[in-house]
C-alpha positions as CSV (number, residue, x, y, z in Angstrom):
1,X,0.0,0.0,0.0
2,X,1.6,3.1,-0.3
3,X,1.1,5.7,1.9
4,X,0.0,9.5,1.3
5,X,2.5,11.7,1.1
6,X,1.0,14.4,4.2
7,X,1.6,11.8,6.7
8,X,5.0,11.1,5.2
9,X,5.8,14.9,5.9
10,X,4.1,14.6,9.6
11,X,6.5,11.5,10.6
12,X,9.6,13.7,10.7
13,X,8.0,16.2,13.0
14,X,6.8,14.0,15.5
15,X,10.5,12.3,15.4
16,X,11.8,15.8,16.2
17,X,8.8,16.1,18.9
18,X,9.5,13.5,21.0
19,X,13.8,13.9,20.9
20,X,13.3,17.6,22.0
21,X,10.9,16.6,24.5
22,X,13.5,13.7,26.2
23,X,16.4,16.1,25.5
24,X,14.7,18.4,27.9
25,X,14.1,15.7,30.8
26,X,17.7,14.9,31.0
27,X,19.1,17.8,32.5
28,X,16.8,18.4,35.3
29,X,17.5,14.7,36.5
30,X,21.3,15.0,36.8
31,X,21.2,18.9,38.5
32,X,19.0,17.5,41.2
33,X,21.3,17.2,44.3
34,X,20.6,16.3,48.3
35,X,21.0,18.9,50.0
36,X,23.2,17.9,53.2
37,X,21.1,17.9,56.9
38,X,22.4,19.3,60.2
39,X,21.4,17.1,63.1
40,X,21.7,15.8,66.4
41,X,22.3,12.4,67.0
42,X,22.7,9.6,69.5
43,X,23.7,6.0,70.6
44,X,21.0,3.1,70.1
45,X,21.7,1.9,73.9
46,X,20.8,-1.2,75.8
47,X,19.6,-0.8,79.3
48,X,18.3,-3.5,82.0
49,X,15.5,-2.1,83.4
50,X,11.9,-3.8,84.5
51,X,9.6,-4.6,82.6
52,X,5.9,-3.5,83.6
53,X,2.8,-5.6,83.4
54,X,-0.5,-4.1,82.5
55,X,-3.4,-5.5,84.1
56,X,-7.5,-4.3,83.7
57,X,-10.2,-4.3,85.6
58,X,-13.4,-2.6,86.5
59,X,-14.4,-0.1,89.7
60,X,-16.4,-1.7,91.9
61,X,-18.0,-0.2,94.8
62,X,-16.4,-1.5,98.6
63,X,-20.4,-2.4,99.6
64,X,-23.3,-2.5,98.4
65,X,-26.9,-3.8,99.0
66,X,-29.5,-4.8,97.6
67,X,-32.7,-3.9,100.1
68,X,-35.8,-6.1,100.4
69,X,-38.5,-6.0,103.4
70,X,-40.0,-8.6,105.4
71,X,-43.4,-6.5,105.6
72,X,-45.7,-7.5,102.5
73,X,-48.3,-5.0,101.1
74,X,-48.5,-2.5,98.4
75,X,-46.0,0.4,98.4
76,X,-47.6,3.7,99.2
77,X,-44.4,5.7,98.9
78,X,-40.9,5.7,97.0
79,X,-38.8,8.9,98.4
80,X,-35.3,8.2,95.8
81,X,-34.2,8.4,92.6
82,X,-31.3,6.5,91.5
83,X,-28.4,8.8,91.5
84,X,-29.9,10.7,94.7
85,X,-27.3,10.4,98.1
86,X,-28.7,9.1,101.4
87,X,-27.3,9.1,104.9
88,X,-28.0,5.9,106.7
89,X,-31.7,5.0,108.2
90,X,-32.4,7.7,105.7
91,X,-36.1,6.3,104.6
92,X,-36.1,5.1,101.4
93,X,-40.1,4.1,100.9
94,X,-43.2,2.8,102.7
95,X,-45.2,-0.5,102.7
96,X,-48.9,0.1,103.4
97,X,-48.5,-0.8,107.0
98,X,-52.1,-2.7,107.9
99,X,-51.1,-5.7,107.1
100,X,-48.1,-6.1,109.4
101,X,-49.9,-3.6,112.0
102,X,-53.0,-6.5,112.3
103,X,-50.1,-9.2,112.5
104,X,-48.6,-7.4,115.7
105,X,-52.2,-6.9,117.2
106,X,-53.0,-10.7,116.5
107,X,-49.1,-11.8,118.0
108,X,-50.0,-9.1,121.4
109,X,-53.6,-10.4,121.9
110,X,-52.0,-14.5,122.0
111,X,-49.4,-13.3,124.5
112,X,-52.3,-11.8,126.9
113,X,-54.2,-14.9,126.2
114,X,-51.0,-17.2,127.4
115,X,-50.3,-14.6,129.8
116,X,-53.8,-15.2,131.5
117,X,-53.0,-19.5,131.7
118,X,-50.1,-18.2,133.0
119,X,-51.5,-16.8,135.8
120,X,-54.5,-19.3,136.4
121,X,-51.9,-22.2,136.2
122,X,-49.4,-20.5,138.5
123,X,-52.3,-20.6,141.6
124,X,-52.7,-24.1,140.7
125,X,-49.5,-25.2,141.2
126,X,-49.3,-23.5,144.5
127,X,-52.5,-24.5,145.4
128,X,-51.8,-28.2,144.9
129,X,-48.5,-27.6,146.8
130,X,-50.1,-26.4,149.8
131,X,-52.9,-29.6,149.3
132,X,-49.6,-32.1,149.2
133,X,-48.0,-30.5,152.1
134,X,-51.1,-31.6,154.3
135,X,-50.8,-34.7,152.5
136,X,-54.1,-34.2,151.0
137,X,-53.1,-34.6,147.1
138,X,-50.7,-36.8,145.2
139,X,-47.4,-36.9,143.9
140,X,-48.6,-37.0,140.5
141,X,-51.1,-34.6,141.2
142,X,-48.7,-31.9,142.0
143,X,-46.7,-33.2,139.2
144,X,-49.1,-32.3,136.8
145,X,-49.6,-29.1,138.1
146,X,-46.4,-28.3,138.1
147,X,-46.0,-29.5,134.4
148,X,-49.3,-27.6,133.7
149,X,-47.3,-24.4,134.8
150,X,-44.4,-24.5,133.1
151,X,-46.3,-24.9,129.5
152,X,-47.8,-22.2,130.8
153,X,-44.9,-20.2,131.4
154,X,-43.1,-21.2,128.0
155,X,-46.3,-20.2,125.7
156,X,-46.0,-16.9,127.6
157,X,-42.2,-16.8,126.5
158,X,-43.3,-17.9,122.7
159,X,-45.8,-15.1,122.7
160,X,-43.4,-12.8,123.7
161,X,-40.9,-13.9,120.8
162,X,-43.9,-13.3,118.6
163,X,-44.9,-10.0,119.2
164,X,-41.2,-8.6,119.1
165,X,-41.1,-10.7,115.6
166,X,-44.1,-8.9,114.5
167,X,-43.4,-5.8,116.0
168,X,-39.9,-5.7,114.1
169,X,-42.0,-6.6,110.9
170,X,-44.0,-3.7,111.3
171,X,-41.1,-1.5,111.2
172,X,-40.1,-3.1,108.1
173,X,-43.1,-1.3,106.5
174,X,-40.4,1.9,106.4
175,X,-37.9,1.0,104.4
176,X,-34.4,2.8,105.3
177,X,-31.1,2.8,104.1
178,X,-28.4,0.2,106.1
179,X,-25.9,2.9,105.4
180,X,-24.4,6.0,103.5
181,X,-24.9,5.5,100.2
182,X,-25.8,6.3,96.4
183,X,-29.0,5.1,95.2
184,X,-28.2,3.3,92.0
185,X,-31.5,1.2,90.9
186,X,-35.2,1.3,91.8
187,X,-37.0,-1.7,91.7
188,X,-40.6,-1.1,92.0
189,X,-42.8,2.2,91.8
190,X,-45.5,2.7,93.6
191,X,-48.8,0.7,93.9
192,X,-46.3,-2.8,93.4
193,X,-46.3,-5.2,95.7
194,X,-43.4,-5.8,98.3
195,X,-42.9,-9.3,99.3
196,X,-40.5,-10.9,101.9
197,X,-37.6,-11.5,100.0
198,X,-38.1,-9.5,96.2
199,X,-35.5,-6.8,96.3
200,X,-36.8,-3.6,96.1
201,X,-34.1,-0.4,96.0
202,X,-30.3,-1.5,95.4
203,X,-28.0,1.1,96.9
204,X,-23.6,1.1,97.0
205,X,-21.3,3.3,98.7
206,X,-20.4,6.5,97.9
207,X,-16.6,6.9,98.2
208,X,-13.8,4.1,99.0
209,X,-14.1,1.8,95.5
210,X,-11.6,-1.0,95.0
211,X,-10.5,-1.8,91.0
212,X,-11.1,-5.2,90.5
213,X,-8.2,-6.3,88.6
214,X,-7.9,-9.2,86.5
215,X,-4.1,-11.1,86.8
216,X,-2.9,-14.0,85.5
217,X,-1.8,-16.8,87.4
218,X,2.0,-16.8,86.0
219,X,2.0,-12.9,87.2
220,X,-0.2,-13.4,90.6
221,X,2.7,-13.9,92.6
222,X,4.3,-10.5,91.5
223,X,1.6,-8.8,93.9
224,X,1.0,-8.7,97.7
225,X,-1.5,-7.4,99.8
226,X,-0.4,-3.6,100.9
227,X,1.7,-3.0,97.7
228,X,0.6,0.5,95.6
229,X,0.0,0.3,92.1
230,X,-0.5,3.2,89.7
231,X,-4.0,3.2,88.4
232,X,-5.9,4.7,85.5
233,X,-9.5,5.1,85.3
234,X,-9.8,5.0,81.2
235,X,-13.2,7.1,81.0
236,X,-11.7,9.7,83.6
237,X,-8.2,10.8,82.5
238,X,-9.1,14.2,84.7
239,X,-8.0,12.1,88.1
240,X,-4.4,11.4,86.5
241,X,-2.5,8.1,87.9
242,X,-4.0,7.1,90.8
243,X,-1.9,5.6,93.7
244,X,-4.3,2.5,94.8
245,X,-3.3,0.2,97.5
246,X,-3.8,-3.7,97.4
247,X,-6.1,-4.6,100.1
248,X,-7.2,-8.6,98.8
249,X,-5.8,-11.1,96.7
250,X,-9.0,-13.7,95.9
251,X,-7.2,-17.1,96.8
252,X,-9.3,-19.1,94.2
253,X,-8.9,-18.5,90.5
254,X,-11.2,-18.1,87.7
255,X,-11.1,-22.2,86.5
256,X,-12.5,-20.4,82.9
257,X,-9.6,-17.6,82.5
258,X,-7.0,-19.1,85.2
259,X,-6.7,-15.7,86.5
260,X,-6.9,-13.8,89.9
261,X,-9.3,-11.2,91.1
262,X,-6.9,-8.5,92.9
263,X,-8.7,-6.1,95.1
264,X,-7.4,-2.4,95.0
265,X,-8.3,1.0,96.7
266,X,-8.6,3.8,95.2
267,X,-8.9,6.2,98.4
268,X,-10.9,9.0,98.7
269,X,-11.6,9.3,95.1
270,X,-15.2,9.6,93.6
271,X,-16.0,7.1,90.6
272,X,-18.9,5.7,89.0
273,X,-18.8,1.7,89.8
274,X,-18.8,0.1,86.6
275,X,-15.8,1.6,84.5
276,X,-12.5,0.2,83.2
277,X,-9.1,1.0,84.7
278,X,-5.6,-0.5,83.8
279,X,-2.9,-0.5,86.1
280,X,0.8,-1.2,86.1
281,X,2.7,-4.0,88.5
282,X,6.4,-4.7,88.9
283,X,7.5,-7.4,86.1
284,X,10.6,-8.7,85.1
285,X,14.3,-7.3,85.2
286,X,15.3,-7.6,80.9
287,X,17.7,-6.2,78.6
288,X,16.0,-3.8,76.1
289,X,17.0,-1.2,73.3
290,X,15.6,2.2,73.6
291,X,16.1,5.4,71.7
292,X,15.1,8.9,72.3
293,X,11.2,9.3,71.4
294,X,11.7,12.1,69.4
295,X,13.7,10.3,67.0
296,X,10.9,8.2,65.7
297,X,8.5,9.1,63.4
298,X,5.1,7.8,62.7
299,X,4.3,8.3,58.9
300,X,0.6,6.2,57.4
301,X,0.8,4.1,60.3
302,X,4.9,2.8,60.4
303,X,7.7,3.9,62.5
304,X,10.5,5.1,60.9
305,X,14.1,6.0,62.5
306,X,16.8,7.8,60.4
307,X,19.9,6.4,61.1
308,X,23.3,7.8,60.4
309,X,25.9,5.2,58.7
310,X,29.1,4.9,58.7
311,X,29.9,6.8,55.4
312,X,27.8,9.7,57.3
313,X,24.8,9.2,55.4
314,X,21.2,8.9,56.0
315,X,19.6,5.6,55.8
316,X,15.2,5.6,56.9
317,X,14.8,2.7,58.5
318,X,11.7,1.2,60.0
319,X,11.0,0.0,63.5
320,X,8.6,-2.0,66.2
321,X,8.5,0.2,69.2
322,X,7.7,-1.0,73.0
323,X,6.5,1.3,75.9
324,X,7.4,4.7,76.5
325,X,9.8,5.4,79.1
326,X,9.4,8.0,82.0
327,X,12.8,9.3,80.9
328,X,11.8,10.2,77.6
329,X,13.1,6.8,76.2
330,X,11.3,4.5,74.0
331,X,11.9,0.7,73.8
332,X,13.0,-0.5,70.7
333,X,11.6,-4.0,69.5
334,X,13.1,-4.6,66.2
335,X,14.3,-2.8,63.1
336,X,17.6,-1.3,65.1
337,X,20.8,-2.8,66.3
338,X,22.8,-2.0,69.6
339,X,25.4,0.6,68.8
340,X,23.8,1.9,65.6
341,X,24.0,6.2,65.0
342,X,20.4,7.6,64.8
343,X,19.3,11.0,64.6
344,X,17.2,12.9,66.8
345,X,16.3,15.8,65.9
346,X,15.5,15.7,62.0
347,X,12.2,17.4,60.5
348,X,11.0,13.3,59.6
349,X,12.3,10.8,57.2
350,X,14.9,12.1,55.5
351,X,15.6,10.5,51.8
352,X,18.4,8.1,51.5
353,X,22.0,9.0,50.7
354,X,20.9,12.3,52.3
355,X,24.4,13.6,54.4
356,X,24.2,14.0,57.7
357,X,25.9,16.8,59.3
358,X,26.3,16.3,62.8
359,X,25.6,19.5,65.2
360,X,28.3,20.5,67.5
């Protein structure tokens, strides 16, 4: 086929085109330089220092209750809200009171009735012991008099059991608080029925939670009762570290988990029951790398370290890091080597081959 003669004439011109265009590319790439990088730098060190043990567990309140009556009837009054405080025998709600009021009347009428058999059986007996003193009755006469009496004298005793039993029961019809506390739940409103037994206001104590911490049995051992452990509620970072204090170790561990419960105070401080804490307990002595924390830097979710090598270059490594260090140190788990040049004060990564001035 042969081809028309315009795009014969148009092949030249692209020719030219795309040399001029490469032409052009090639000097920019060789006058790029890196420009060298004043920095500060230090030793990747190896220290033995402890290693901590974080532990979790949840606030819990040092008592609580869950209050029920003995008194059954409708409740005719409910006086809290949960969240409101109460000082103790504070009233917390009523039981309409007739029903224990008519068992009191009912236990103080039987112990008039037994205490009138007392009474008639007591002028028997003497009666029948004047008779047998003038040999005028028998020996089991006076016997049975006697025994007549002291039936007498133990369903007076009974009696008197019951009223106080009925008479505490009636008091029951006022339900009050066992101690200072928080109201945290209501169970019933009013017009339900209390019954011996159903729970009907649940209550905790204001200030003095424990952390319930949950440790596993290889790390139980690290903790006794009266040692202080840093705590942190996780919801409440406005209370800072708080110093808690170990007051039980549960002897018996969870057969699910195979862990401990450990008990810790938290003082004076006020916290809802219910939250999550961590805390930190003494683990083992090791040998660890750690670098200033300044010189890593976290880029789409690595860790990158510029380290210095021996030709005085810059070489971006990246790195596992461990737990910060109170001293501004942070552990180094892999990516660096004991002795190794990094650099601590550069803007970030710096690009490889970049030189490396160090600062005087």
């Amino acid at each position: 086929m042969n081809t028309p003669a315009r795009f014969l004439t148009l092949i030249p011109m692209v020719a030219l085109t795309l040399t001029a265009a490469c032409g052009h590319d090639e000097p920019e790439q060789a006058g790029t330089a890196l420009v060298p990088l004043q920095v500060q730098v230090t030793e990747v060190e190896r220290v033995s220092a402890e290693r901590p043990i974080e532990v979790r567990g949840i606030v819990q309140p040092t008592r609580q209750a869950a209050i029920s009556s003995r008194a059954m009837g409708p409740v005719v009054a409910l006086y809290v809200r949960p969240g409101d405080v109460v000082s103790k025998d504070h009233t917390l709600l009523e039981i309409q009171p007739q029903a224990s009021e008519g068992q009191l009347s009912q236990a103080e009428g039987a112990r008039a009735q037994a205490g009138a058999a007392l009474a008639l059986a007591e002028r028997n007996f003497h009666r029948f012991e004047a008779l047998h003193a003038e040999h005028a009755a028998s020996d089991l006469e006076l016997d049975m008099a006697r025994m007549q009496y002291e039936q007498a004298r133990g369903a007076v005793e009974q009696a008197e059991g019951a009223v106080k039993t009925a008479a505490s029961i009636s008091d029951d019809s006022k339900v009050k608080a066992p101690f200072a506390a928080r109201v945290t739940a209501t169970m019933v409103e009013v017009g339900d029925l209390a019954a011996p037994g159903r729970p009907l206001v649940q209550v905790e104590t204001i200030g003095g939670q424990q952390i319930w911490l949950v440790v596993r049995e290889g790390d139980v051992s690290r903790v006794a009762i009266g040692d202080t452990v840093n705590v942190e509620i996780d919801a409440r970072p406005d209370l800072g570290i708080i110093s808690g204090k170990v007051v039980e170790i549960v002897p018996s561990a969870d057969s699910a988990t195979h862990t401990f419960t450990v008990k810790v105070g938290l003082g004076n401080a006020t916290i809802a029951s219910g939250l999550s804490g961590r805390a930190v307990i003494s683990g083992d002595v090791t040998d660890r790398l750690v670098v200033p924390a300044s010189a890593v830097h976290r880029r789409g979710g690595l860790e990158l370290v510029v380290v210095r090598a021996d030709d005085g270059t810059a070489r971006t490594r990246a790195v596992t890091t461990g737990a910060a260090q109170e001293d501004g140190l942070i552990e180094v788990l892999s990516g660096l080597n004991e002795g190794e040049i990094v650099a601590v004060n550069a803007p970030g990564p710096v690009a490889d081959g970049t030189t490396l001035e160090v600062e005087r």
